[in-house]
C-alpha positions, 0 to 999 in steps of 0.5 A: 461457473468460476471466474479465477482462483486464487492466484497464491497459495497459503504459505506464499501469502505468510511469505509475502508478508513483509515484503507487503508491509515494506512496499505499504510503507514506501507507498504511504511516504510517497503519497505524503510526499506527492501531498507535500509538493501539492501543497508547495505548488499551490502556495507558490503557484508554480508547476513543480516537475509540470504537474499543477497542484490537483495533479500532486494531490490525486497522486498522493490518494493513489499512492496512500490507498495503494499502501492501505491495500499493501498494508490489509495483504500484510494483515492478512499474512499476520492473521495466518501465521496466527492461526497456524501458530495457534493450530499447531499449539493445540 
């Protein structure tokens, strides 16, 4: 019994590449940023946008390991290409 395909195709993957790579990056600076706030509201003891402290630093890991997850699809982009590009060398 098979559950689900792949939903993309190879050449979609290598496409999406760069997009996955820009969306990391977005992703990782929002979760520094979301640890920054964190560590400002626990130092002042204040509610900034009424999120406690705890709340800004869960928010920081999701957003950090989203980006790691953008980050192994753009990985996954660079290593096909690489293949191909290898494949059509020889």
């Amino acid at each position: 019994m098979r559950l689900r395909k792949c939903a993309m195709k190879l050449k979609q993957i290598m496409a999406a590449g760069g997009a996955h790579c820009d969306g990391g990056f977005v992703f990782w600076i929002l979760g520094l940023l979301f640890a920054v706030f964190g560590v400002v509201s626990d130092a002042k003891n204040i509610a900034i946008l009424s999120l406690e402290s705890t709340s800004w630093f869960l928010l920081s890991i999701v957003f950090c390991l989203s980006g790691i997850a953008s980050w192994i699809g753009w990985g996954l982009a660079v290593l096909l290409k690489a293949i191909e590009t290898k494949s059509k060398k020889e």
